[in-house]
N, C-alpha and C positions, 0 to 999 in steps of 0.2 A: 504494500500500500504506500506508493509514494508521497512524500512530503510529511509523512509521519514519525513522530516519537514516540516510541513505547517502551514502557521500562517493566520487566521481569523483575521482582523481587523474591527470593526464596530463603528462609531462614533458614541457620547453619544447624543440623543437625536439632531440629528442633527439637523434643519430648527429651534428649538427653542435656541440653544443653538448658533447658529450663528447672532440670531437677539438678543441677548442678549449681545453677545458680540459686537456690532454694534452698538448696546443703553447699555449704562453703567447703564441707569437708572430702564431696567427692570430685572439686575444681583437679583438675590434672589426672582423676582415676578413668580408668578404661569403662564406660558408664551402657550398658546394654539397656534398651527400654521395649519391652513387648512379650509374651505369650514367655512364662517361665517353667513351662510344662516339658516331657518328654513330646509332645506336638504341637507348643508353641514357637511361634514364630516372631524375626529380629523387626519391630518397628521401627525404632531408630536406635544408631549407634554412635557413640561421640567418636571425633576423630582423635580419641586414644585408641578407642577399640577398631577401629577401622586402618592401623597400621599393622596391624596382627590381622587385616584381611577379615575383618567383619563386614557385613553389609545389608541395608535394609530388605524385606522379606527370607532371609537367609533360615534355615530351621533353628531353631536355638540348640537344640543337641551339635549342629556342625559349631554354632557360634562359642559355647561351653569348649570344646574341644581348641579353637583357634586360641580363646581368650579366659582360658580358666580362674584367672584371677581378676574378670572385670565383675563391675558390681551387676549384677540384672534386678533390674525393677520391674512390677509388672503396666507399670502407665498409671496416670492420673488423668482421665479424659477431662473431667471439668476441671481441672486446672490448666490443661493445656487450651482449654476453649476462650477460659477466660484472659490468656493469656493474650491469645489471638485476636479479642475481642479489642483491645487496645494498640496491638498490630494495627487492623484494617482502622482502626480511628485518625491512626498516626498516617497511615495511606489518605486518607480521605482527603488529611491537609492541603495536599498539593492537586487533586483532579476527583471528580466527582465520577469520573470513568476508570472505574474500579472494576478486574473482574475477578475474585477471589478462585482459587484451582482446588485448594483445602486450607486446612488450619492456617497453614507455613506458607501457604506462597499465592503471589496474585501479579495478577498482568494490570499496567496502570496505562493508559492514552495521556498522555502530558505536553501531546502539542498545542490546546488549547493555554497550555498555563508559561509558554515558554515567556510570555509578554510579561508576567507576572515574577518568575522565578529565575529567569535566564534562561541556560542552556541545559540539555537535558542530562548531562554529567553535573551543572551545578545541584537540580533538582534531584538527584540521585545521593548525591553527596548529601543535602539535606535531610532526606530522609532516611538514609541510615546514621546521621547523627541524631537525630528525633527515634528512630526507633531504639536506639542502643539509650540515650537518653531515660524514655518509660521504660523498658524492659529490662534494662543491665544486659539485653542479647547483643549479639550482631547478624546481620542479614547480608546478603551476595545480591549484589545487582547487576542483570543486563540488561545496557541499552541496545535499540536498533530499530529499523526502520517497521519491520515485520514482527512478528508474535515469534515465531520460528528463531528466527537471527536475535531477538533479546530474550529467551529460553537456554538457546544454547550457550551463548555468550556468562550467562548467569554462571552454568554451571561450571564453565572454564575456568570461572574466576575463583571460586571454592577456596578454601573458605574465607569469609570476609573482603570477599571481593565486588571490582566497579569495571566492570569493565565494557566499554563501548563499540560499539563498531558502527562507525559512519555509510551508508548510502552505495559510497562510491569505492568501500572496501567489502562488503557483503561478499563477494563474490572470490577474491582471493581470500576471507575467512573462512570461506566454507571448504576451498575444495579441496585441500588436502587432508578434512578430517575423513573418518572413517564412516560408512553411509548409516551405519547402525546410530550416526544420531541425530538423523530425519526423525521427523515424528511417522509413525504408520511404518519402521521398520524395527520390526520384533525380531524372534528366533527365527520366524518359519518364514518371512518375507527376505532377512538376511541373508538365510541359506537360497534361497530361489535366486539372487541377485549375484553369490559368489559361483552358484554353477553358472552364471552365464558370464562369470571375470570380471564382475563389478565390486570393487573391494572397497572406492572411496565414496566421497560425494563429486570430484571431480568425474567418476566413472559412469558416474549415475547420468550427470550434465550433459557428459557428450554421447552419451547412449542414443543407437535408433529408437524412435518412439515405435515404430511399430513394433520392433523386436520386443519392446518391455509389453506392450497389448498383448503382444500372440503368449507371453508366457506369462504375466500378472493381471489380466484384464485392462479395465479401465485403470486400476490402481496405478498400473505402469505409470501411463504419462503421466499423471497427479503423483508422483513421486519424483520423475523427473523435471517437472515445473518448482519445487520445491528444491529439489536440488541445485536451482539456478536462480536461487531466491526470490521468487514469486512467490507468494503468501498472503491472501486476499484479506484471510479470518481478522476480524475487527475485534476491540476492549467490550466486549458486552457488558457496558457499567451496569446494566438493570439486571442482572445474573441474580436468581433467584436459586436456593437449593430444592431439587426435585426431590428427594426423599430423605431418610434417615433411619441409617440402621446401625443395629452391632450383634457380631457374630461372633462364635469361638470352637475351638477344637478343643475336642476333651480328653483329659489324659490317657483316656483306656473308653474303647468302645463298650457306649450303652442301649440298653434298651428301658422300656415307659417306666418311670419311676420319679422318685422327690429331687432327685437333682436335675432331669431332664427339669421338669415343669420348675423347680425352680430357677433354672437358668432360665427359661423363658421368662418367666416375670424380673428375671430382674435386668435384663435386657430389655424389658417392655417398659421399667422404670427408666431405664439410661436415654432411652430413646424418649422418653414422653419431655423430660428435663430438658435435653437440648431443645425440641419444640418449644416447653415457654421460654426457653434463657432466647429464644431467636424471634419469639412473638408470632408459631407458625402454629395453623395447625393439618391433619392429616387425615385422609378420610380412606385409603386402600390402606389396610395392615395385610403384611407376608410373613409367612413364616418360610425358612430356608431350612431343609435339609439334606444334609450330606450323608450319604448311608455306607457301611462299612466294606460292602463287597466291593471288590478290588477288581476295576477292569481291564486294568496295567499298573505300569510302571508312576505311582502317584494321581492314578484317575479313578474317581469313585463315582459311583452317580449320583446325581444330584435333584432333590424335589423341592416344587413349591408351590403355594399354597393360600391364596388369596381370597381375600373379603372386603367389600365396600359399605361403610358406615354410610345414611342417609347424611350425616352432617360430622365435619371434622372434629377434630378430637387433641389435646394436649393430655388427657389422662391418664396416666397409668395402668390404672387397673383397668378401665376399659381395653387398653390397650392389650394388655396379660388377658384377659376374657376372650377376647378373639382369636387370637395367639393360641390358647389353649385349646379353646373348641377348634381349632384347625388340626392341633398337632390328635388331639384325641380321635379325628377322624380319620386320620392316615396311619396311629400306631402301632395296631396291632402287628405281629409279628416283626415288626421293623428293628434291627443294630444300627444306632449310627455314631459317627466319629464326629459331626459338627452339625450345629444347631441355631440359628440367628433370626431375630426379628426386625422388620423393616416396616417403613409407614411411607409413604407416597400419594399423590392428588394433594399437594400442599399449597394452601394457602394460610394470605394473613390474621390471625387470630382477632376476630371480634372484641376487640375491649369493652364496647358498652354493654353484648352478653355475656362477658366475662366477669364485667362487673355485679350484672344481677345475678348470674351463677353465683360470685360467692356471699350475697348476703341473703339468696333464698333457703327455706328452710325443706330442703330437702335433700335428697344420699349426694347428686349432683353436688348441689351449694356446698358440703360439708367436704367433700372430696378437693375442694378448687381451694378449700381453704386448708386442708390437709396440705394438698399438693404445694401450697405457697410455703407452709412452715418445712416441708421436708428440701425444698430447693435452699432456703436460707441452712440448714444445718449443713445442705451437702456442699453450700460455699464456702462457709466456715469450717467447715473440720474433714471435708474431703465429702468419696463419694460413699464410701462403704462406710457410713457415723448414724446412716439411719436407712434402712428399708422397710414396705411393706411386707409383712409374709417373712421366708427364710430363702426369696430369693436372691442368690449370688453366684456370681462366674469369675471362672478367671479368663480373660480376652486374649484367645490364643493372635487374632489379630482384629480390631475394630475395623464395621464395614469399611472400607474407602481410606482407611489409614496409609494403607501400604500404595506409594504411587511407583511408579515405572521411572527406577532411575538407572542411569548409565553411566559406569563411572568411568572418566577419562580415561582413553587409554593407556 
């Protein structure tokens, strides 16, 4: 998109780098954060733990094995939300074209505020003085003309880094990296690309189009457009989160019983909290199941399980009701190794019948004022200081935590 500024911002190692600064005493230790099971899995690792060859989504048994003396934690989601919350505030300052990607990172449009701020490296610089400023963190930023070119650019820069790439350099940045860090090339788009001897992004660029059609489809040339930095995708500041969920893998395959069900409710709790802390609410609940028979090499099948409320929902227990009556409808006979609730059809939560929710006198009214006192304990003393019920999990990985990173080669 020519004549554009857009800056990438992604925090360094977020979830570990925020319980580090929260514990003074694990500043400098090798700090593992996510799923502490034999089938949990690495959400983030600080970069102690990541020269001992950690990496996020990694199994944590291989992670234990690289890094035997780093600390593992299992996450603090609402701390790291609220965390986040003061992140995107500190973003807002500079451009109202905001698009958040998760907790830690978001794409900003900052052409409009160049008249305002300067240039888009002064803007950049500001606001990772303002973020480190609220947070005590540090955040990596790339600028560039495209979403593409100030993504990749971000993560070059690692950690604590600013690094720019002007207009009329896009094109020698790109081509000597390696193609695997195009967006839309994974393991199985890689390998199609290195049988036909395309090893970089230079390979990619001067490639025939039709040769990448006859063997990637359409994919091809929208991979080669990309490659020669073309990149249409805009800052969608009005980005609205389509669902919310969390899921976990459980130490040892089970089947229907009080830790199934109460995993789900207390998944059903995790999930209802981020909807008020976000003013949303949700009217599709799912429940995800991953069942135990093994149909290779790490592939199991997978079920789900859906229901639509007449009207959205921030509640919990509503939330664990449906949830339940899902999982009770599929249980019988079923093993399975992971288990996760999700809420989708999101919209903005009604404050005026939010308001008479909590001072009518009915289970409704009583519950929104439940829901209100259990959100104030879970900010104050964590998440796991008050539940309904006995439900609890341990997060082998939160929906949507684990994003798709690529570490330099």
């Amino acid at each position: 998109m020519a004549g554009r500024t857009i800056l990438h911002a992604d925090m360094d190692a977020f979830y570990a780098a925020v319980e580090q600064h929260d514990r003074p005493e694990l500043r400098g230790q090798p700090v593992i954060v996510g799923g502490t099971g034999g089938r949990g899995v690495v959400m983030t690792a600080s970069y102690e733990a990541r020269a001992f060859g950690v990496r996020s989504a990694m199994p944590t048994v291989e992670a234990r094995r690289l890094c035997p003396q780093a600390v593992f934690l299992p996450g603090r989601m609402a701390r790291y939300a609220e965390v986040s919350r003061t992140i995107r505030e500190a973003f807002g300052e500079f451009t109202p074209a905001v698009e958040p990607l998760s907790l830690d990172e978001a794409f900003l449009d900052v052409t409009s505020s160049l008249s305002l701020f300067g240039t888009g490296r002064a803007i950049a610089e500001r606001l990772k003085a303002r973020v480190r400023e609220e947070t005590g963190l540090t955040v990596s930023v790339g600028i560039g003309p495209t979403k593409m070119v100030a993504k990749i650019a971000s993560q070059l820069g690692k950690p604590d880094g600013l690094l720019e790439v002007p207009p009329e350099e896009v094109d020698r940045f790109l081509r000597p990296l390696p193609v695997g860090w195009l967006w839309g090339v994974g393991s199985v788009t890689g390998a199609s690309l290195r049988a036909l001897g395309i090893e970089t992004i230079a390979d990619l660029a001067d490639a025939d189009a039709s040769l990448l059609r006859a063997h990637l489809g359409n994919q091809g040339p929208a991979l080669r457009e990309l490659a020669r930095g073309h990149d249409r995708r805009s800052v969608e500041g009005d980005w609205r989160r389509k669902s919310y969920g969390e899921e976990n893998t459980f130490a040892g395959d089970l089947t229907d019983g009080d830790e199934i069900r109460g995993t789900i409710v207390a998944h059903a709790e995790a999930v209802a909290r981020r909807l008020r802390g976000d003013g949303r609410r949700g009217r599709t609940i799912t429940l995800k199941i991953k069942l135990a028979r093994r149909l290779g090499p790490g592939k199991f099948p997978m079920l789900t399980r859906s229901f639509t409320l007449p009207r959205g929902t921030d509640d919990g227990k509503a939330i664990a009701d449906v949830a339940l009556a899902l999982w009770e409808a599929v249980s019988a006979g079923k093993t399975i190794r992971l288990i996760g609730v999700s809420v989708s059809g999101i919209d903005p939560r009604d404050d005026a019948a939010s308001q008479l929710d909590l001072f009518a006198a009915t289970p409704g009214g009583k519950r929104a004022a439940l829901n209100r006192a259990m959100d104030r304990v879970a900010e104050r003393f964590g998440d796991g200081a008050l539940r309904r019920g006995d439900g609890q999990a341990e997060r082998a990985s939160p929906t949507g935590a684990i994003k798709d990173r690529r570490p330099p080669p």
